[in-house]
N, C-alpha and C positions, 0 to 999 in steps of 0.2 A: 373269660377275660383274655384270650387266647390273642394274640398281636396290640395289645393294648402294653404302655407300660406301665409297671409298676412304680416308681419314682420321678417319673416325668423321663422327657427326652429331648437329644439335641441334635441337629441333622449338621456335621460338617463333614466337608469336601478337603478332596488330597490332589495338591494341582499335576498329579500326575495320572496311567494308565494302571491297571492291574498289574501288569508286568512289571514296570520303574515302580510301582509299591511293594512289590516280592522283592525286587532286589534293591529297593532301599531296608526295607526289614531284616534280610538275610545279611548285608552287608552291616547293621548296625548290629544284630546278634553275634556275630563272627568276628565284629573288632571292637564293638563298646566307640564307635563313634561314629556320627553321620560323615561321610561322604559325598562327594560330588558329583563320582563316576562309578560304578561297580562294575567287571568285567568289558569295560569300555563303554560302558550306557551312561547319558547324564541321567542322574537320576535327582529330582524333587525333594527340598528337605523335606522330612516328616515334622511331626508333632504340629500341633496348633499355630497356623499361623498369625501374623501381627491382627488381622484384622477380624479377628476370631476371638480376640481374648478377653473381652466385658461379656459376648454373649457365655466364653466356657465359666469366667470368675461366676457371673450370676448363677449359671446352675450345677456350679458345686456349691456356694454357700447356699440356697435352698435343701440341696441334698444333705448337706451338713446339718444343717437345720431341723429338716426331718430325721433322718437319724438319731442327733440329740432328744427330736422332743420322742421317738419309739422308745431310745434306752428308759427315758425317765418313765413313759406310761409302762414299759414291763417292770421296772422295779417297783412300783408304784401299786401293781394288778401282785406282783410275787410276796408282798411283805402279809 
């Protein structure tokens, strides 16, 4: 099963380079808040953006979903 996943999957995009995504990261680890600029770099908000957020809603409640129904088949398989 090796590159397959296991709970399904979602492909999003970060409108910036590897770099502006290390020093947006480093910069919201280091203050607990995003940023515009870090060491002089504009750098790209992080998290999810606007037009991104019915496809992430959808596949967390799936994963929600499946989770719940795993808890209830192992208590179910334990009793």
């Amino acid at each position: 099963m090796a590159g397959r996943p296991i709970c399904g999957e979602i492909h999003l995009t970060y409108p910036g380079d590897q770099l502006r995504s290390m020093l947006s990261l480093t910069s919201y680890l280091g203050s607990g808040r995003y940023r515009a600029r870090y060491a002089g770099v504009r750098i790209p908000v992080t998290n999810v953006q606007p037009e991104q957020l019915d496809r992430v809603r959808d596949f967390a409640a799936d994963l929600a979903e499946r989770t719940r129904a795993e808890v209830i088949a192992c208590r179910a398989n334990s009793m």
